[in-house]
Each structure stands twice: as structure tokens, then as C-alpha cells.
C-alpha positions in Angstrom: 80.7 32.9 -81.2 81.0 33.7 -78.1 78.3 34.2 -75.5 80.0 37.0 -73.0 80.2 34.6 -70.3 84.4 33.4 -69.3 84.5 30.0 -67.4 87.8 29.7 -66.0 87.0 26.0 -65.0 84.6 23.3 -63.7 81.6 24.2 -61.7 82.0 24.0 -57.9 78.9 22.4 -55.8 78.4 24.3 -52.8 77.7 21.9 -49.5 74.1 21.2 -48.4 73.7 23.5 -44.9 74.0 21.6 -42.0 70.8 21.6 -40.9 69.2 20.5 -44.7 67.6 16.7 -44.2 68.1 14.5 -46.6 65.6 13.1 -49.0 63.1 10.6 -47.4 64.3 11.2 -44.1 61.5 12.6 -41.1 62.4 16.5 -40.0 63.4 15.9 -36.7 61.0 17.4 -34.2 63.6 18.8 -30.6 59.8 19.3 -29.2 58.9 15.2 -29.4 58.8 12.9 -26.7 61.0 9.8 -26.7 58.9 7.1 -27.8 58.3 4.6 -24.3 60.2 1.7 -24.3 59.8 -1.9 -22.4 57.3 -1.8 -19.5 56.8 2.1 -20.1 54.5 1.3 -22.6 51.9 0.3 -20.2 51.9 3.2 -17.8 49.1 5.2 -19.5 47.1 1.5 -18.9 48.1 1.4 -15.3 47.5 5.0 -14.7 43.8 4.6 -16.3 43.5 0.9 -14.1 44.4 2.6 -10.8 42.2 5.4 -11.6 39.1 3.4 -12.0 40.3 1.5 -8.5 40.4 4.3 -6.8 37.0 4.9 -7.7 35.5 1.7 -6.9 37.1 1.9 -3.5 36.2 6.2 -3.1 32.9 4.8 -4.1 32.4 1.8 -1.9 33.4 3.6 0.9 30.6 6.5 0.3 28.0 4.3 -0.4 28.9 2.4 2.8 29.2 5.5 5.4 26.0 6.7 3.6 23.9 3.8 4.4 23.5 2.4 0.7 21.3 -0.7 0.6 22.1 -3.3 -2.3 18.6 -3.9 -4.8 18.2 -5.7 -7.9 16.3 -4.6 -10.7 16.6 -7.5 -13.1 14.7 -10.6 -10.4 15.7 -13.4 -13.0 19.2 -12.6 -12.8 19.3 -11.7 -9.0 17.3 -14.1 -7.9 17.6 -17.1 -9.5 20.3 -19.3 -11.4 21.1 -22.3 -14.2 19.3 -25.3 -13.3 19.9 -28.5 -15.9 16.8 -30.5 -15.4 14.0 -26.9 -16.1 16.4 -24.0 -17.6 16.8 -22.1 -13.6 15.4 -21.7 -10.6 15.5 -19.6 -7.7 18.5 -19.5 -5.5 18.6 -21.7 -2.7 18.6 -19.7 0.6 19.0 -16.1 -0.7 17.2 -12.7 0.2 18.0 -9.8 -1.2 15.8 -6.2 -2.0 14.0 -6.1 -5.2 13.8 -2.2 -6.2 11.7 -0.8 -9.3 9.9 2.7 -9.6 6.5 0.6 -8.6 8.3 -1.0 -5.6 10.3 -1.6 -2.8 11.1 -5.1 -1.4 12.8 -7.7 0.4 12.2 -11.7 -0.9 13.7 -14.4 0.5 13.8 -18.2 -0.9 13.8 -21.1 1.1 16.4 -24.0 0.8 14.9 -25.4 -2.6 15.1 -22.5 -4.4 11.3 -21.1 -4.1 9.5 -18.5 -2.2 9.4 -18.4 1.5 6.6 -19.2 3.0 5.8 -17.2 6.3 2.3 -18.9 7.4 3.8 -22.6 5.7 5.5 -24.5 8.0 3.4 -24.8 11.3 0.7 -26.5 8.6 3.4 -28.7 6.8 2.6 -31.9 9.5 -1.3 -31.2 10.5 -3.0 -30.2 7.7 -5.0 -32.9 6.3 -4.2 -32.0 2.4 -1.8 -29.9 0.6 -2.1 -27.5 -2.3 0.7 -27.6 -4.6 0.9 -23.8 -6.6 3.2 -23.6 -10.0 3.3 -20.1 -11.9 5.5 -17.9 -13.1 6.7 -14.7 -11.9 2.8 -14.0 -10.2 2.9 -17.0 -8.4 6.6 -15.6 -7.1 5.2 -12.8 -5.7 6.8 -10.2 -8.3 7.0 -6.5 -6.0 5.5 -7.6 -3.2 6.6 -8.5 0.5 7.4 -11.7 2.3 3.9 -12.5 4.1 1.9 -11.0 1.0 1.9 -13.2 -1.3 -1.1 -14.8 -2.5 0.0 -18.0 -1.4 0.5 -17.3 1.9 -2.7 -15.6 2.6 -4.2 -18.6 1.9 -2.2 -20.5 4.2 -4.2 -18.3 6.7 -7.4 -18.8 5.3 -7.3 -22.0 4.1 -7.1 -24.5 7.3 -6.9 -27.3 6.1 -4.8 -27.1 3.2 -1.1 -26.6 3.7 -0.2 -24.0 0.9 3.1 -24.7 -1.3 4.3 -21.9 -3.4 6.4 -23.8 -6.7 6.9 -20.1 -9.0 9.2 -19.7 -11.1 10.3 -16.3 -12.9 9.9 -16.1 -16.7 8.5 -19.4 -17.4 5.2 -21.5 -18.8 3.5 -24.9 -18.6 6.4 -26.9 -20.0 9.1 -26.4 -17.4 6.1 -26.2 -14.7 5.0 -29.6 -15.8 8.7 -30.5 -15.9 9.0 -29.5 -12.2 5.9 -31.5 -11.2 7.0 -34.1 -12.7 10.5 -34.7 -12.0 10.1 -33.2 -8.0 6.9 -32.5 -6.8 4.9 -35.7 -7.7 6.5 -37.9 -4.8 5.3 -35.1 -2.5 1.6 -35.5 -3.8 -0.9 -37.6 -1.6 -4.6 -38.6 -2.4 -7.0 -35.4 -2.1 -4.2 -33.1 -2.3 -4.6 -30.0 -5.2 -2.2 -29.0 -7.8 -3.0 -25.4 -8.9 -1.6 -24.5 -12.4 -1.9 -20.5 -12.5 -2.0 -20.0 -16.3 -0.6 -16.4 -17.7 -1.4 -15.6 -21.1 2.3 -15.0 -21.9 3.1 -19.0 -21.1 1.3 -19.6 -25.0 5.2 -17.6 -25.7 6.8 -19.0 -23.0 6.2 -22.9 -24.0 7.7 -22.2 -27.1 10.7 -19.9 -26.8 13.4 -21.3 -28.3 15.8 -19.5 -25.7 14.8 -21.6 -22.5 13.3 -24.7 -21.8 10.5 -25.6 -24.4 8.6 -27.8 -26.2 8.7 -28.2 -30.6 6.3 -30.0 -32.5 7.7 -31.6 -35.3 6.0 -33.7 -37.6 3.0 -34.3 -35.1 5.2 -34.9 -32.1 6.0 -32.6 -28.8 9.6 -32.7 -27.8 11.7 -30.8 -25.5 14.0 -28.8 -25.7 16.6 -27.4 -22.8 19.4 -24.8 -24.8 19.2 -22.7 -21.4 23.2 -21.4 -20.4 24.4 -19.7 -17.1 22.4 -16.3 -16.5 25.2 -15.2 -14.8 29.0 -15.5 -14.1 30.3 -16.5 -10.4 32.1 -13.1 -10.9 29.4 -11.6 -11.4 27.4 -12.8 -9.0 30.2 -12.9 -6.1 31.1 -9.0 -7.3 27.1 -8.1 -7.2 26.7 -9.3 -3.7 29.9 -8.0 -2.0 30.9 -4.8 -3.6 28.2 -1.9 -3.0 29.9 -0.1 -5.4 29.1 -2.5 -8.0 25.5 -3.7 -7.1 24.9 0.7 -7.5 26.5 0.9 -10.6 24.1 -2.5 -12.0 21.3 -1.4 -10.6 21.3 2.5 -12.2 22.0 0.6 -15.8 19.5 -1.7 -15.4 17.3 1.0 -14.0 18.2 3.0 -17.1 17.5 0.2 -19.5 13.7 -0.8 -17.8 12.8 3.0 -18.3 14.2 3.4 -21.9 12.3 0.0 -23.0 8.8 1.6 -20.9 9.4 4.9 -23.3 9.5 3.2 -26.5 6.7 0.3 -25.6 3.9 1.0 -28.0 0.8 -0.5 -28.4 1.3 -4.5 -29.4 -0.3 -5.2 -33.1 -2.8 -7.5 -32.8 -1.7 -10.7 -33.9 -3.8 -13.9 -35.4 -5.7 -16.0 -33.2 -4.2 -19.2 -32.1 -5.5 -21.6 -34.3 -5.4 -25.2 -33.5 -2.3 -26.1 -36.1 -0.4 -23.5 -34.3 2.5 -24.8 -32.4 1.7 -22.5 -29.2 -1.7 -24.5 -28.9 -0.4 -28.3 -29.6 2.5 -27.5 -27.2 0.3 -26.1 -24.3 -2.6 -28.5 -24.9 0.4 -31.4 -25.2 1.1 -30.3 -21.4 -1.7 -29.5 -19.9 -3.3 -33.0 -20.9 0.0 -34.3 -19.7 -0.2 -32.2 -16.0 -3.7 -33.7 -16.0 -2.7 -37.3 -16.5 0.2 -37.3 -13.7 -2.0 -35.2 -11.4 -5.1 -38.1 -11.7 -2.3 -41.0 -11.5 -1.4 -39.5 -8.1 -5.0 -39.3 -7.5 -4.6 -35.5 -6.9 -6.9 -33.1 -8.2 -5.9 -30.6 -10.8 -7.1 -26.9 -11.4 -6.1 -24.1 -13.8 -6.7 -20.9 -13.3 -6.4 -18.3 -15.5 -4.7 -14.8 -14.5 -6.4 -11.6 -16.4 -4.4 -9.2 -18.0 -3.8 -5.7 -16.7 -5.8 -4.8 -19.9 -8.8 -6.4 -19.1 -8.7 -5.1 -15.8 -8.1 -1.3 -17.3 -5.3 -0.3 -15.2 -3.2 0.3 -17.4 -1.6 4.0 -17.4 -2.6 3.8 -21.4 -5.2 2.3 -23.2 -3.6 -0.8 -25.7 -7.0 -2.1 -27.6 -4.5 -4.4 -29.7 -3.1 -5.8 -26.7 -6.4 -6.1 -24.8 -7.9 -8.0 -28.0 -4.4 -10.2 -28.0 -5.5 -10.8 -24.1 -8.9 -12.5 -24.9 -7.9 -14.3 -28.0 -5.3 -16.3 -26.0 -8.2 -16.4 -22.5 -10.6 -17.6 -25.1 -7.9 -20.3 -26.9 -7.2 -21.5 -23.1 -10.2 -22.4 -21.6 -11.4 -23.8 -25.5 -8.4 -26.1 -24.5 -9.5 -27.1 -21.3 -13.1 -27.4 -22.0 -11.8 -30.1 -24.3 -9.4 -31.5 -21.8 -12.2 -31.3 -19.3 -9.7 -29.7 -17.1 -11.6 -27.9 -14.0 -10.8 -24.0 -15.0 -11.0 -21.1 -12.6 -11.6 -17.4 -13.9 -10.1 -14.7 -12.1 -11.6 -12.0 -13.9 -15.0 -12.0 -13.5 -14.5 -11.7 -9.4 -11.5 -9.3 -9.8 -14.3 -6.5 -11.7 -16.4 -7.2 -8.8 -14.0 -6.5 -6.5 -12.8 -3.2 -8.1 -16.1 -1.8 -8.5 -17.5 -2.4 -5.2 -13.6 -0.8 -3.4 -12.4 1.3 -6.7 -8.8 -0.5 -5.6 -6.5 -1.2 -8.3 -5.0 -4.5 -8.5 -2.0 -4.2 -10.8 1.2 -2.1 -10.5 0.9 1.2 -13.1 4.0 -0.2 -14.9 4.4 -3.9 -15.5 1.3 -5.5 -14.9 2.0 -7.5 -11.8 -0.4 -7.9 -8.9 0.1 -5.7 -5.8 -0.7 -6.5 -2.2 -4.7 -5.4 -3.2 -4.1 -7.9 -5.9 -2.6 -10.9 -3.8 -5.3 -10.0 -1.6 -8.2 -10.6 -3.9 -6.7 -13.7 -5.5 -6.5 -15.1 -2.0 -10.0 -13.9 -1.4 -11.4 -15.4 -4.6 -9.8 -18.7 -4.4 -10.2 -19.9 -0.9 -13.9 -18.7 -1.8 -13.6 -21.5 -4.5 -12.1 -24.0 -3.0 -14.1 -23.5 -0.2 -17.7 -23.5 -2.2 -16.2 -26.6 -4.6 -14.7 -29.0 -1.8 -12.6 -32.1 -3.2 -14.4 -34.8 -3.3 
């Protein structure tokens, strides 16, 4: 039957339009770029590179005309560098301006690394006995001037001692016994003083497995030195010459210290330092051992305890953990030299009297460290000392 429809022969395919792609092929875009070939490819690279060039050099050459003046905020990676034998040190011969919202100052070290002393050096050669002063960054003179550290105020009132500042930034009684030990012992003479200024923050420090420390394993105190490089030469070299650079470290690690001061909170108070804690074998380990090498150089040897900004209640808010935390580790110290019958000094009984006689505050409102009032009073208090407990 048929179906109405005639073929009159096989069925023609008409061609595919010229323009049709084929299947699986892209649709050509007339719009896209050709893709960049050989050293093409890195042109966006260079382009960004020379950008940021020009901006260092627009940049160094503002700051310059403008009368920029380098500063550090971080002192332990300004200020000092890597030393093998205690974890670092100060750098040898450098002065630079150490900046922070409390502060505004220039230090300089002298040729091994510590402090310079202003009122030192005419006593070196006439003074009849020298005082030998380790600490951390207190005894360094954190924020405050060359001239105003405690150290050399007592150089002035102090005649016959010849006053030796040995601080150290970020660091307790192990590497400060380690220094003694291994440089300033040859130095010591019969009747001189080694002062040990004791922070209650060197219980952490003795034991911080990030620096130069002390572990006590199975009823014996080794050390131990993992300290690395704080910095690069780069770094360093690119810190000290560029302007550019020194502005751009110092706003981050401006912006870093204020972020960390936001979120600080009060500290939990923690349990007291009992006498199976490592923190109390590894500082009583070391200050029995500072004792011994001080009496075998027939020297005598004095610890002095720094109070806390919480004890002194300056600080801008009130941290009753962390002022508890403060006399737990006072008390565990001087129950550890009591039984060490090391001879102990107490700043903080003097520094009340001083504050309620002047109202002065000793402390800087953000970090805790002594200001020139504060240098002033330590200076006061321990010439008084030393003066009213002569070596006999």
C-alpha cells in the first residue's frame, strides 16, 4: 500500500554550514587573547616586581627628605643576636632607637655586647671593688635612656664600687649563671659583688624549651642550648640600611604588640611551685651553683628580687590571678634561698615606701618595666643596702 509519499532516489545530506564546529572541538572566541608564549609569560611577574620597587625607592626617598628616624619595636631581635655558648646576646657596638607607645629611646652596647655604661669607665682602674649585675631585660635598661639605667646611677653613688651592667633580654638564672661562669668569673677579685636580679618570669625562663635551659631528668639538671639565628644577615643588613624597610617592620610589629595588649586577659592562677616541680629544682640547681662559683672566687653573692607591676598596683587593670601568681613564685624564691642561705634583697617593701611618700609610679602603664622613677628608686634602695650592709 502505498503511503502518498514518491522517492525518486537516495536521500541527499546537506553540508554542515561553514561556521558549525565540530563535536568536541572549543567555539572559537575572535575576542581572546593569544595565549603568551616564552619569556612573555613572566611580564605580569615583572610588571608586579617593578611595581613594588618603585615603591620601596618612592618610599625611601619620602621617608628620607621627611626626616624618618629608624626604631625597633621588637629589642631581642634589634638588639641582640645568636650566641653558641648562652642562646644570644647583645650586639657588639650597636645603637639604635627603641620606640614603643610607653617610650622613646636611644641604647647603645659596648664592644661585648652589653649595655653602655656612661658613669663606668673613669671607675674601671680606681675603684677598690667591682659589682658584677646579671638580669634580664630590667637589668638592660628596657625604655629607658643611656645614663638612666639603674646601673649607672649607682656608678655615681656608689664610690667605691665600679658598677658592671651583664643584662641580657628574655632570659633567667641558667644562661646568667652560664655567663658568669664561662666570662665573667676571671674578671672577679676578692671582695667584689655579683648581684643576681631575680624576675619572677626566670621560674619560665630556666625552663623554656625554646632557648637555653636546664631539664631535670631522673634527678639530674642538664642543659640544654636548641637556640637558632633570631634573624637573617638579610634581614638584618635590609633593617639597618633601607628606611623604607625598618618603617614597614616597625608599623607590623607595632600592630602585632597592640593586637596581643587587646586580647591579654587576666592570667589563671596557676599551682604553686612545689618542690618536685621542675621550675624549682632547675632554679634552686643554679642558684646554689651561682653561689658556689661566686664563694670559690671569694666574691660575695646577692639576689635581689624585682616586684611585679601587680604588686606595685600600676597596672592600667587590676589582674588578682596574676598578682596571686606574683607572690607564689616571690614566696617559692626566697623559701629557696632561705634554704640556700643565699643573702636576699627585697625590692618591694622600699618601692611602697617610695610611692606613698612621692605618689610616683615606677612601672611603664603597658609592659611592666621600670621607668627612669623606677631606675631611680632601685638605685636609691640599693646603694642604701650596700651601703648599710658593707662586705666584710
Amino acid at each position: 500500500m502505498s503511503s502518498g509519499v514518491e522517492h525518486s532516489g537516495p536521500v541527499q545530506r546537506q553540508p554542515a554550514p561553514a561556521n558549525r564546529r565540530a563535536p568536541g572541538l572549543a567555539r572559537p572566541c575572535p575576542n581572546r587573547p593569544a595565549p603568551l608564549r616564552g619569556w612573555r609569560r613572566l611580564f605580569p611577574l615583572l610588571t608586579v616586581l617593578l611595581s613594588l620597587l618603585a615603591t620601596a625607592v618612592v618610599g625611601e626617598i619620602v621617608l628620607r627628605l621627611a626626616g624618618y628616624s629608624p626604631a625597633h619595636v621588637n629589642p631581642l631581635r634589634a638588639f641582640h643576636t645568636y650566641d653558641p655558648a648562652i642562646g644570644w646576646r647583645g650586639r657588639k657596638l650597636y645603637a639604635a632607637r627603641f620606640k614603643r607607645p610607653d617610650f622613646d629611646v636611644f641604647i647603645a652596647h659596648n664592644a661585648d655586647g652589653f649595655r653602655q655604661q656612661v658613669n663606668l669607665a673613669p671607675k674601671l682602674n680606681r675603684a677598690p671593688h667591682r659589682l658584677f649585675v646579671f638580669g634580664d631585660s630590667f637589668v638592660w635598661g628596657w625604655g629607658v635612656g643611656q645614663g638612666e639605667v639603674f646601673t649607672d646611677r649607682l656608678n655615681l653613688r656608689l664610690p667605691d664600687y665600679a658598677v658592671e651592667n651583664y643584662g641580657v633580654d628574655g632570659v633567667g638564672t641558667v644562661v646568667e649563671d652560664r655567663l658568669f661562669a664561662t666570662e665573667v668569673k676571671p674578671l672577679v677579685r676578692p671582695g667584689d659583688v655579683v648581684l643576681l636580679m631575680f624576675c619572677n618570669n626566670d621560674f619560665g625562663d630556666n625552663v623554656d624549651r625554646k632557648k637555653l635551659h636546664a631539664e631535670a631528668v631522673n634527678g639530674e639538671v642538664k642543659i640544654v642550648n636548641p637556640a637558632k639565628r633570631l634573624t637573617t644577615p638579610l634581614e638584618d643588613w635590609l633593617k639597618n640600611q633601607s628606611y623604607f624597610v625598618n618603617f614597614v617592620c616597625y608599623r607590623a610589629d607595632l600592630y602585632r604588640l597592640t593586637r596581643r595588649s587587646r586580647k591579654q586577659a587576666d592570667e589563671v592562677l596557676g599551682p604553686t611551685i612545689a618542690k618536685s616541680d621542675e621550675r624549682y629544682v632547675v632554679t634552686k640547681d643554679f642558684l646554689a651553683r651561682f653561689a658556689a662559683e661566686c664563694a670559690a672566687a671569694k666574691a660575695r653573692f646577692i639576689v635581689a628580687h624585682i616586684p611585679s607591676q601587680e604588686e606595685l598596683a600600676e597596672g592600667q587593670v587590676a589582674r588578682p590571678n596574676k598578682l596571686a601568681n606574683e607572690k607564689a613564685r616571690g614566696d617559692t624564691l626566697f623559701a629557696i634561698t632561705r634554704a640556700l642561705q643565699i643573702e636576699t634583697v627585697d625590692l618591694l617593701p622600699g618601692f611602697l615606701a617610695r610611692k606613698q611618700k612621692t605618689g610616683e609610679t615606677l612601672t611603664f602603664p603597658h609592659d611592666g618595666h621600670w621607668n627612669t622613677t623606677g631606675h631611680q628608686a632601685v638605685a636609691e634602695l640599693l646603694s642604701e643596702y650596700l651601703s648599710t650592709h658593707p662586705t666584710k
